[in-house]
C-alpha positions, 0 to 999 in steps of 0.5 A: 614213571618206572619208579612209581610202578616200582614203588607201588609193586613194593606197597602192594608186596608189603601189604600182602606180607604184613596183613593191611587192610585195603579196599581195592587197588584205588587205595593202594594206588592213592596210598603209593601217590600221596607216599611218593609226594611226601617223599619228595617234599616233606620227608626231606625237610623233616629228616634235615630238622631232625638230625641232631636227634637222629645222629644221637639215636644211630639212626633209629629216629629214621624208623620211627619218621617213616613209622610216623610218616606211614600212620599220616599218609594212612589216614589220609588215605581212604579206605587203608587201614594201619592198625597200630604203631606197630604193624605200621613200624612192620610196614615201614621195614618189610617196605624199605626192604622190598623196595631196596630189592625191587630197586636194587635189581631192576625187577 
């Protein structure tokens, strides 16, 4: 439970600082539940087919799974909007960030 509070703090701190459309909490709340599933089931089975391509690529292939991983889990979600690849691969960083800090010191 702890992980997933940590988690949406982190999605509600990183859309603030990149600018993302959202109608309410109940989107930001769907958006980090469906985020935490796929993270648990699909990210690591993807990671695992991909890692040829993302061996090769120094691990930038890991930004553009979590970009594309991102865009999916916005569109499922209603009222979440994520304007381009590019403000998507922005979330994904400033995601990744907040949620290292957030986890790394136990805030």
């Amino acid at each position: 439970m702890i992980h997933f509070i940590l988690s949406f703090s982190a999605v509600f701190l990183s859309v603030k600082l990149v600018g993302i459309e959202y109608a309410g909490w109940g989107a930001l709340l769907i958006f980090t539940l469906i985020l935490a599933l796929m993270n648990a089931t699909v990210k690591p089975v993807v990671k695992f087919i991909t890692w040829p391509i993302n061996f090769l690529t120094l691990g930038i292939f890991h930004l553009v799974l979590n970009v594309l991983l991102l865009m999916l889990i916005s569109s499922l979600t209603p009222n979440f909007t994520l304007v381009s690849f590019w403000q998507a691969a922005v979330f994904a960083v400033v995601l990744s960030v907040t949620e290292w800090i957030l986890y790394k010191f136990d805030i």
